[in-house]
C-alpha positions as semicolon CSV with decimal commas, in nm:
position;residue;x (nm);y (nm);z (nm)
1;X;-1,197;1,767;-9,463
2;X;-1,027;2,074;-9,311
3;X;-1,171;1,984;-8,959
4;X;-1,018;1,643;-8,954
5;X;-0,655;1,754;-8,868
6;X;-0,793;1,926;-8,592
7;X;-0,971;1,670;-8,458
8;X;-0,706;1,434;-8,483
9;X;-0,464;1,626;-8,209
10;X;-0,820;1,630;-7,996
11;X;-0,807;1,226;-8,032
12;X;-0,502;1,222;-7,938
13;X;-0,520;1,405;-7,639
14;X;-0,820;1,221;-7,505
15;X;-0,638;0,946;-7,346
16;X;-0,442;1,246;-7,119
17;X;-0,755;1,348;-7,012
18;X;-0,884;1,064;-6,926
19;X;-0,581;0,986;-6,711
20;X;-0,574;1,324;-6,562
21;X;-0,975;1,376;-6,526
22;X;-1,041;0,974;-6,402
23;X;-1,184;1,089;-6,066
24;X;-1,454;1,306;-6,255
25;X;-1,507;1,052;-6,512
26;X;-1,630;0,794;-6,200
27;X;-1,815;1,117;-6,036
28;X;-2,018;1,159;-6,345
29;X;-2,046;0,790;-6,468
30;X;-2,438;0,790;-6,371
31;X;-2,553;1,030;-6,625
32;X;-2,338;0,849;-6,890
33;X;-2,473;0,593;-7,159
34;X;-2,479;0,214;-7,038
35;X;-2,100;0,159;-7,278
36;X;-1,968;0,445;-7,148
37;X;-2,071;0,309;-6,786
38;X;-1,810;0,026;-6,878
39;X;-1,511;0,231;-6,900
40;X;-1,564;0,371;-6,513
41;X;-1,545;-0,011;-6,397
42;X;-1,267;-0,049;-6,585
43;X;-1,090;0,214;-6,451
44;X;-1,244;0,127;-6,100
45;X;-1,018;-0,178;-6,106
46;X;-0,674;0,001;-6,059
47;X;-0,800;0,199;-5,788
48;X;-0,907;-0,114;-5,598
49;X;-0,531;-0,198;-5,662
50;X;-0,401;0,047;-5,466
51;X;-0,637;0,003;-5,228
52;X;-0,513;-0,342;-5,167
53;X;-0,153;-0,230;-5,157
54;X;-0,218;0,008;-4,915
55;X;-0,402;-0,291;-4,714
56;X;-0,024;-0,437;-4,651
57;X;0,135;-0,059;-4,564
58;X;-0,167;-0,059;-4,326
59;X;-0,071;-0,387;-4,142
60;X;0,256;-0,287;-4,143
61;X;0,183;0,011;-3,973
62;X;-0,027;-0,147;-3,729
63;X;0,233;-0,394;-3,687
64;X;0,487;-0,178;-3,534
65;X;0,221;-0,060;-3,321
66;X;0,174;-0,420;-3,184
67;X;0,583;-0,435;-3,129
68;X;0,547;-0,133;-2,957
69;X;0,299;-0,231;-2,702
70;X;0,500;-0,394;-2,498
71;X;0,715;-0,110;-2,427
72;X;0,431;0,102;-2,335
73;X;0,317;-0,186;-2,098
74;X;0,719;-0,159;-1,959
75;X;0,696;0,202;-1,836
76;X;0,975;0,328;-1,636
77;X;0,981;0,154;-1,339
78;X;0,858;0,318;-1,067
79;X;1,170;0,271;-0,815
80;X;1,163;0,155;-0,419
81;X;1,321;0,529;-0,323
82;X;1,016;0,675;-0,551
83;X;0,742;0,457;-0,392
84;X;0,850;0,525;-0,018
85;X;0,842;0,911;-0,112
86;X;0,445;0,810;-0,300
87;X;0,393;0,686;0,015
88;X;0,462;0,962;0,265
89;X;0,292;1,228;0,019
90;X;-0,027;1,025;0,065
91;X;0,083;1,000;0,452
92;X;0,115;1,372;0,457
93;X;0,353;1,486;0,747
94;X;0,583;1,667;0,575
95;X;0,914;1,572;0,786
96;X;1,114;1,298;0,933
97;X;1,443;1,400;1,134
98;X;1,407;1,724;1,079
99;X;1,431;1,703;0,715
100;X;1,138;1,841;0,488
101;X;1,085;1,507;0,241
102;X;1,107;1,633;-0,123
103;X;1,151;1,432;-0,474
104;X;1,422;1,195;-0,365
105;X;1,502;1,225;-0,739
106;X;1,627;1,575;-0,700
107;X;1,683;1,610;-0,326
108;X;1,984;1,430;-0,151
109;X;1,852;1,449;0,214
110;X;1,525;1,306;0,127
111;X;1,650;1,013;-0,067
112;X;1,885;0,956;0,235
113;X;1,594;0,878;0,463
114;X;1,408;0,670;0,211
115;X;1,710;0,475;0,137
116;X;1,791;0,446;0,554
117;X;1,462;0,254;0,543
118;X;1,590;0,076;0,266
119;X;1,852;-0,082;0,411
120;X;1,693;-0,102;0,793
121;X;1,475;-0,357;0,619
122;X;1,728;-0,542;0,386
123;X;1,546;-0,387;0,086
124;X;1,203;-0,518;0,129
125;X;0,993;-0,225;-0,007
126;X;0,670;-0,328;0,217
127;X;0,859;-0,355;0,547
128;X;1,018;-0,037;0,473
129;X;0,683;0,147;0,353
130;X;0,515;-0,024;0,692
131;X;0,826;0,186;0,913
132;X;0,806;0,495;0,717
133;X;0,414;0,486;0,786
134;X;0,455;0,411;1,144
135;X;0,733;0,685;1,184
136;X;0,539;0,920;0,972
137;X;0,251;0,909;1,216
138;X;0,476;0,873;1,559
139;X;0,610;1,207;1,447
140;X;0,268;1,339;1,387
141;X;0,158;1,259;1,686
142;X;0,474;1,341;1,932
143;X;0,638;1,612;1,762
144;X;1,015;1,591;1,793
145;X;1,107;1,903;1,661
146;X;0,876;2,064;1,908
147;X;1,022;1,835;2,198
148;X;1,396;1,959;2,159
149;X;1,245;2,274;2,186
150;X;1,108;2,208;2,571
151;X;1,264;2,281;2,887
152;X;1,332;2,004;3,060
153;X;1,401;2,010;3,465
154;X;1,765;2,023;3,540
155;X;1,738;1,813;3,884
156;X;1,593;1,486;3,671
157;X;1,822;1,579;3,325
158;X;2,126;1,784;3,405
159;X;2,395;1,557;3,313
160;X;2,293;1,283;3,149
161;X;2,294;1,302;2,832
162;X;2,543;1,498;2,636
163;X;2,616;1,539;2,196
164;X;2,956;1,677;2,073
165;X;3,073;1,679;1,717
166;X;3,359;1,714;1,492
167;X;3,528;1,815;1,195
168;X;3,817;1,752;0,994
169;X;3,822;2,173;0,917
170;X;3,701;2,427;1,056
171;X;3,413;2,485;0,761
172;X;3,231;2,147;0,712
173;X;3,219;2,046;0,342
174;X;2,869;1,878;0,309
175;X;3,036;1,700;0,002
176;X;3,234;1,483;0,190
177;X;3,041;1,356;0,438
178;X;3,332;1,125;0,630
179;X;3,512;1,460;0,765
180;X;3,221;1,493;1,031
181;X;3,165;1,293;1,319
182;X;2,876;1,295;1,591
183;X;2,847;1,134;1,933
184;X;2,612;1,090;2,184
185;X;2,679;1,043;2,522
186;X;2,456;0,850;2,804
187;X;2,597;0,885;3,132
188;X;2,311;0,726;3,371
189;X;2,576;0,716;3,659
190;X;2,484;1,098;3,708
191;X;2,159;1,053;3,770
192;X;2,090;1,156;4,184
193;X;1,705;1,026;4,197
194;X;1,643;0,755;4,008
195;X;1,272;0,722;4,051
196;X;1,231;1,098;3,973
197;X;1,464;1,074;3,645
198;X;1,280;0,774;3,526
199;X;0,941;0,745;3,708
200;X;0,771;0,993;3,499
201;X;0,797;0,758;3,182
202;X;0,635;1,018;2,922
203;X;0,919;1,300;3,036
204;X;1,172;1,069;3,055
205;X;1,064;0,949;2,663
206;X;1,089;1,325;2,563
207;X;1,402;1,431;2,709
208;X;1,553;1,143;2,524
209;X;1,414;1,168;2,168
210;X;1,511;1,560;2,205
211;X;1,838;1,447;2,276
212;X;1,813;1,207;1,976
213;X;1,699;1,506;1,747
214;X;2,008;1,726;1,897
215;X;2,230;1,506;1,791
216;X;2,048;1,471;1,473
217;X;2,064;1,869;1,424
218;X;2,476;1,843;1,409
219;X;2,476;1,538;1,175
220;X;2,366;1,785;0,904
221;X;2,114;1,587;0,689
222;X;1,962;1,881;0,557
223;X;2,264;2,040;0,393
224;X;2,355;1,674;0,277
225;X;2,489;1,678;-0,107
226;X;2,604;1,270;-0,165
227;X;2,377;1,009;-0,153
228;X;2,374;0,708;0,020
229;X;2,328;0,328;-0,120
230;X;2,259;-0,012;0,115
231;X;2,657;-0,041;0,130
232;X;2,767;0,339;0,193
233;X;2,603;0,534;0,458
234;X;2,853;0,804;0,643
235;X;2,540;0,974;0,837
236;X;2,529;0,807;1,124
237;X;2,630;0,872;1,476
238;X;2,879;0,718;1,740
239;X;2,694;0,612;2,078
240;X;2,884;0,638;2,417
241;X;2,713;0,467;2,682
242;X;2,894;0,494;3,014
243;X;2,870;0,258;3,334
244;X;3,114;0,480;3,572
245;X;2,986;0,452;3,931
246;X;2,694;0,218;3,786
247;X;2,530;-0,087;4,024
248;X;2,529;-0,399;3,874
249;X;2,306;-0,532;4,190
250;X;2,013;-0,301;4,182
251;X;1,700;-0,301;3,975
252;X;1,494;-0,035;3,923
253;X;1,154;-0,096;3,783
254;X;1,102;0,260;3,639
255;X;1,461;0,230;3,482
256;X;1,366;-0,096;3,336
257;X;0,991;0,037;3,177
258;X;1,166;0,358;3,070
259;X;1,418;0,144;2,885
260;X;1,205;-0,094;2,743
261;X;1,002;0,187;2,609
262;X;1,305;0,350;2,450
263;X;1,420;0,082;2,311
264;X;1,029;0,046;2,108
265;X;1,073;0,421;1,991
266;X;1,431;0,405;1,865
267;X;1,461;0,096;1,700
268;X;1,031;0,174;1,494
269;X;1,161;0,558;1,448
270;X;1,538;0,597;1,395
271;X;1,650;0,376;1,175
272;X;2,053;0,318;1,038
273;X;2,118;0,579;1,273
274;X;2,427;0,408;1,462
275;X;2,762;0,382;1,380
276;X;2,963;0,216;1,713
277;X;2,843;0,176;2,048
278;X;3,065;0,202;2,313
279;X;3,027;0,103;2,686
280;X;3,304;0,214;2,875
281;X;3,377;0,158;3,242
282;X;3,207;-0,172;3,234
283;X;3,334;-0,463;3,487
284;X;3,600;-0,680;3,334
285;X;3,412;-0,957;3,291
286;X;3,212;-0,798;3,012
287;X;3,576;-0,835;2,813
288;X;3,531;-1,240;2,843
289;X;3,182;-1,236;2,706
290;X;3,297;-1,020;2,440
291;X;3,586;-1,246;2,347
292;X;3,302;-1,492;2,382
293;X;3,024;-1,377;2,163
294;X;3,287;-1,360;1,905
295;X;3,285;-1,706;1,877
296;X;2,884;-1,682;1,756
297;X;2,812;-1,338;1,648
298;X;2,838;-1,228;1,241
299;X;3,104;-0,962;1,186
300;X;2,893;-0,705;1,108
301;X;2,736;-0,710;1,389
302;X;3,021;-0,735;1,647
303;X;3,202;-0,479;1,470
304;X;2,936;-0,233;1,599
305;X;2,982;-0,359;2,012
306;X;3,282;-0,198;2,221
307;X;3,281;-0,288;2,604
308;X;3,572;-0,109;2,792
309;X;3,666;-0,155;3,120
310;X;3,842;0,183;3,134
311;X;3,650;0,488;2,956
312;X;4,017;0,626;2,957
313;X;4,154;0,464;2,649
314;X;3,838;0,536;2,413
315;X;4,063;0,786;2,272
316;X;4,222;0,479;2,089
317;X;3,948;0,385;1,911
318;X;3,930;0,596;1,612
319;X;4,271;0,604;1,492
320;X;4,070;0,519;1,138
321;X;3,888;0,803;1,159
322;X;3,887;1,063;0,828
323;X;3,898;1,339;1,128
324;X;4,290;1,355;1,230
325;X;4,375;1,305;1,562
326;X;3,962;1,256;1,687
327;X;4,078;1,051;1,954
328;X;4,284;1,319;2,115
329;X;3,952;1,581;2,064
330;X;3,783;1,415;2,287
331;X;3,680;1,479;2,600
332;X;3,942;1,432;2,879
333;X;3,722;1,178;3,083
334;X;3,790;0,939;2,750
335;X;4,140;0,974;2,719
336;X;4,090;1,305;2,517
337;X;4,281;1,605;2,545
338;X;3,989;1,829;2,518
339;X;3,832;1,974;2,853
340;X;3,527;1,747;3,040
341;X;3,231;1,631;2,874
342;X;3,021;1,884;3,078
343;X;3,181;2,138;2,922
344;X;3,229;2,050;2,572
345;X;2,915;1,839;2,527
346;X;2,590;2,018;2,431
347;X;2,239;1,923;2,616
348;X;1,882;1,938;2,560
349;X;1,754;2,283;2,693
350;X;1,741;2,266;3,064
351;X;1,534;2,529;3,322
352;X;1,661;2,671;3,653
353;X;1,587;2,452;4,006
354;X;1,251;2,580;4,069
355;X;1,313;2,561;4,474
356;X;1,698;2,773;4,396
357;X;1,637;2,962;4,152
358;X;1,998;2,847;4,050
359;X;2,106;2,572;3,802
360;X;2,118;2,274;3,986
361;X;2,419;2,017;4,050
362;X;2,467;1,686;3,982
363;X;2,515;1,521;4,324
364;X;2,692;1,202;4,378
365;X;2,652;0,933;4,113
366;X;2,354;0,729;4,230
367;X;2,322;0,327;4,186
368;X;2,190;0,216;3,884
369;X;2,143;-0,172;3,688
370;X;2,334;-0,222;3,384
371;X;2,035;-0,202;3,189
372;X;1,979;0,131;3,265
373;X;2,267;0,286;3,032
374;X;2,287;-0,020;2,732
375;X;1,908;-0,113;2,676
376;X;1,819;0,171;2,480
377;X;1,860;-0,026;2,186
378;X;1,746;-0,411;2,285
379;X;1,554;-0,545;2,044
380;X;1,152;-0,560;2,078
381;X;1,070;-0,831;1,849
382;X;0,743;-0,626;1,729
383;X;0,958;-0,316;1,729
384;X;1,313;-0,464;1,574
385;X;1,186;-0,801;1,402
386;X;1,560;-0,768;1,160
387;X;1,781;-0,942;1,447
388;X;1,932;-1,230;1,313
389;X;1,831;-1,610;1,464
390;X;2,255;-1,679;1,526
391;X;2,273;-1,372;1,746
392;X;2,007;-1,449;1,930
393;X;2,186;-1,759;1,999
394;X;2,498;-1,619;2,090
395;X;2,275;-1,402;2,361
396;X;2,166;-1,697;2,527
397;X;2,499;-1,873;2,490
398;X;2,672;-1,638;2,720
399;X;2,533;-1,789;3,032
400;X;2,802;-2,011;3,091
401;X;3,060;-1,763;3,182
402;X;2,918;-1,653;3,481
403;X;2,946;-1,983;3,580
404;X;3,347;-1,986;3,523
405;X;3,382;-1,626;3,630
406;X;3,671;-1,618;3,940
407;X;3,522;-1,532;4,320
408;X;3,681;-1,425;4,576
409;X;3,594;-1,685;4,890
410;X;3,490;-1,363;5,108
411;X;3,300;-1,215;4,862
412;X;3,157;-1,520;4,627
413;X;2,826;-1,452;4,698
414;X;2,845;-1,099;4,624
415;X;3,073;-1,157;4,317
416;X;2,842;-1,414;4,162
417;X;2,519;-1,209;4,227
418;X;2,769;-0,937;4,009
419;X;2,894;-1,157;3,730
420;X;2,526;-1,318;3,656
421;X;2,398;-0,982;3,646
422;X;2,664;-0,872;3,464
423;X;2,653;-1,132;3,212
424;X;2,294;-1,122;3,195
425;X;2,345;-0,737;3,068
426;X;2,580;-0,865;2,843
427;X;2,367;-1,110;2,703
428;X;2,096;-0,853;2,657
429;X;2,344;-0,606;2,466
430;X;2,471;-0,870;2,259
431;X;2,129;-0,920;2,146
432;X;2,075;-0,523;2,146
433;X;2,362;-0,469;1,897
434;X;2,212;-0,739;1,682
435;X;1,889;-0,537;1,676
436;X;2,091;-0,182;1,622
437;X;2,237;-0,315;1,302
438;X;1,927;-0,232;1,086
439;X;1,833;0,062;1,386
């Protein structure tokens, strides 16, 4: 009787035990009797339950999961900028104008050229990837960087070709790109012997790309801290082409392969380079077809195409300009009130005449077609396939007004032989500033 009590609180507390030693009791049901065997499956039942309730919290787990799959499916996009820079790492050269190509993510001057492509193909990634490729390898190949190192001969060169800048200050401020201009100026008239200037095609090609990548040098890429987008572009440079003392009656078949060949480099290899092109001391019947072509060329394009018949009032021009008073920096040849372009003008590296031992002189201005100083950027179809199918037609329209152009009864045979040629240029340059829109 006295060991009842105590075993009463013992009863008591079995249930607690139970509950708190379960897991043991089903780890030691085997060596238990076949009732007490009963008791485990019991309890085995409320352990299933959670079990099945943690089925649901499972699934809804997993569900998020599935919601979340999508999103790792939509990983960041790569963008066009970041695929044309995939694609000249795999390329390899490590340049293009000078510029070493870095993460266009990070590095302004880099995503400039990517997004020049860009826009030279109206956005379309693979046309854009195809140039890059092709430019990639042409630079490989020819070395630019090297070529505006070279010394070219001063008899064939001196002259020619000419790049002055400008500045709104004295100190250029890379952050605001429109307070620097650069211009390049092609003055074939100077040339003294035409077939030795042009006739060696392969010099002829050099001299100009190291002109190109002089010119490129002042624009400044490389310290370049604002990006560019396919409607705001400030790096690009003004082209002066000028006809003074020009033929419009003779053709030159090394002048005309040169140009041709030019034209194929510039417009695969320099892309959204040009700003304005002017051609100055051009006959007076290139104003008509200009007035003309306005009729039939788009805006944009037109906007780009100058033709003066007096290289004096070029000044004029740039009264728009972020650079105060440009016009009157120029030099005085264009209306400027700077000194001459020889003097003021910068040119590829040039060696002493061989025979004098003394820099040579441009003689007098030799005869040369119209071609000679506006093809450089005619279209190639392969090399400049952007040109638009309306300015083609405005090209071709331009026939007519050689037709209606004024002769002189002495001279009409002369004059017409002139004004076709003259209008045939024209038509070729309308069709060139077509192709220089997206060059």
């Amino acid at each position: 009787m006295s060991d009842k009590p105590v075993e009463t609180p013992a009863a008591e507390a079995k249930p607690a035990e139970v509950v708190a030693e379960a897991p043991a009791a089903v780890e030691a049901a085997p060596a238990e009797a076949t009732p007490a065997a009963a008791a485990p499956a019991a309890n085995e039942a409320p352990s299933a339950a959670p079990a099945e309730e943690a089925k649901p919290a499972e699934e809804a787990a997993a569900a998020p999961a599935a919601e979340e799959k999508p999103a790792a499916e939509e990983k960041p996009t790569v963008t066009p900028i970041q695929a044309l820079y995939a694609a000249a790492l795999e390329n390899g050269h490590p340049e293009i104008w000078g510029v070493t190509l870095a993460d266009p993510a990070t590095d302004v001057p880099s995503q400039i050229i990517f997004q020049k492509y860009l826009n030279a193909n109206d956005g379309d990634l693979d046309k854009a990837k195809d140039q890059l490729l092709k430019t990639l390898a042409w630079r490989a190949k020819n070395k630019p960087l090297e070529l505006l190192k070279r010394v070219y001969n001063r008899n064939k060169f001196a002259g020619l070709g000419y790049v002055t800048s400008y500045t709104a200050e004295e100190t250029y401020d890379p952050s605001v790109p429109e307070t620097k201009e650069v211009f390049t100026w092609n003055v074939y008239g100077n040339a003294t012997k035409i077939d030795e200037t042009f006739g060696d095609l392969q010099e002829f090609l050099d001299w100009r790309v190291a002109l190109m990548e002089l010119a490129l040098q002042d624009l400044s890429l490389g310290t370049a801290t604002k990006a560019i987008t396919a409607d705001y572009d400030p790096y690009k440079i003004y082209q002066v082409h000028d006809y003074k003392s020009i033929s419009f009656l003779r053709q030159s078949p090394h002048v005309k392969t040169a140009s041709t060949e030019t034209i194929k480099v510039f417009a695969q290899n320099y892309p959204e380079l040009l700003k304005e092109k002017f051609f100055v001391n051009v006959p007076a019947i290139m104003g008509f077809v200009y007035a003309f072509m306005k009729l039939f060329v788009a805006a944009k394009t037109i906007k780009k195409f100058h033709p003066m018949s007096n290289g004096g009032n070029l000044h004029a021009e740039f009264g728009s300009s972020s650079i105060q008073g440009l016009g009157q920096r120029l030099p005085k040849e264009y209306g400027g009130k700077a000194g001459e372009l020889k003097t003021l003008g910068k040119e590829t590296q040039l060696e002493v005449d061989p025979a004098t031992k003394s820099p040579a002189v441009a003689g007098p201005a030799a005869a040369v077609p119209a071609a000679a100083a506006a093809e450089e950027a005619k279209p190639v179809e392969e090399a400049a396939p952007a040109a638009k199918t309306e300015e083609a037609a405005a090209a071709a329209a331009v026939d007519p007004v050689a037709a209606a152009a004024p002769a002189e009864p002495a001279a009409e045979a002369t004059t017409v032989a002139a004004a076709e040629t003259t209008t045939k240029a024209a038509a070729e340059t309308t069709t060139e500033v077509a192709a220089e829109t997206k060059a």
